[in-house]
N, C-alpha and C positions, 0 to 999 in steps of 0.2 A: 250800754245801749238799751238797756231793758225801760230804764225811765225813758225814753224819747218814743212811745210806744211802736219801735218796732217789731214789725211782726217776726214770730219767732225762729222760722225759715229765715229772712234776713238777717235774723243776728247768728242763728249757727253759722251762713254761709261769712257773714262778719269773722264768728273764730275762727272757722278754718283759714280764712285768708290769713288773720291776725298770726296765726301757726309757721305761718309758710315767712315770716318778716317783710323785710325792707321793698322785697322785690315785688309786693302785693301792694305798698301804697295807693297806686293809682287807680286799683281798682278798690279800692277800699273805699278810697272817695268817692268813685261815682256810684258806689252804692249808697253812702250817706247823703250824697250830691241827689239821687232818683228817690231816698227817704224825705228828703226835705222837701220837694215839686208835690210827693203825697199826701203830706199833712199841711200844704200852704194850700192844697186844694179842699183837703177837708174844712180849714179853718174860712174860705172864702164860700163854703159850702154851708157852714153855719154862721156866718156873717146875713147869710142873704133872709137866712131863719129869723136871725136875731131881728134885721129891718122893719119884717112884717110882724115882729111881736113887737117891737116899738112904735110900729103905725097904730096898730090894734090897743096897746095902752092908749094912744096920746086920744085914739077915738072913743073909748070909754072915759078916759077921764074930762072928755067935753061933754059926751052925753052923761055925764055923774052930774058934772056942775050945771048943765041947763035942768036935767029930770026928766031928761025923756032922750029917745034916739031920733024922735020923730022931727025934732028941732034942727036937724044937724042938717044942711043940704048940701045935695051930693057934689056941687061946686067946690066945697068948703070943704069934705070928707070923700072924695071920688072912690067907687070899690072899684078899684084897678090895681090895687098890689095883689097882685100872684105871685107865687115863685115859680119859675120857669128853672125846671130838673133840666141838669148840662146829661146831656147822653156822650 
């Protein structure tokens, strides 16, 4: 459990269940099952990161090839990627 970075409270509560056998499975799962919902959230959480650093290349690498930023019009390059933080 340790590579799938969970956190360290979740995997003691993991051994203890694992201690206890068969009759723990199902809550075993929905611990793995509520681990899995937290790191597909961090992972759509740095997806949204990764978007605006690949907006931000593709916008450097047009103002590289023209030589200037001043060429780029905002039609063409609009600054409207923000990341909007999920609360």
């Amino acid at each position: 459990m340790k590579y799938s970075i969970m956190p360290i409270e979740q995997i003691k509560e993991f051994v203890v269940l694992n201690s206890q056998g068969d009759c723990t499975l199902y809550k075993r799962l929905e611990l793995i099952l509520k681990h899995r919902e937290n790191v597909q959230k961090k992972i759509d959480g740095l997806n949204k990161y990764m978007e605006h650093i690949n907006y931000k290349v593709d916008y450097f690498t047009m103002a590289c090839e023209l030589g200037t930023e001043k060429e780029l019009k905002k039609q063409q390059y609009p600054n409207h990627f923000y990341i909007k933080e999920d609360k």
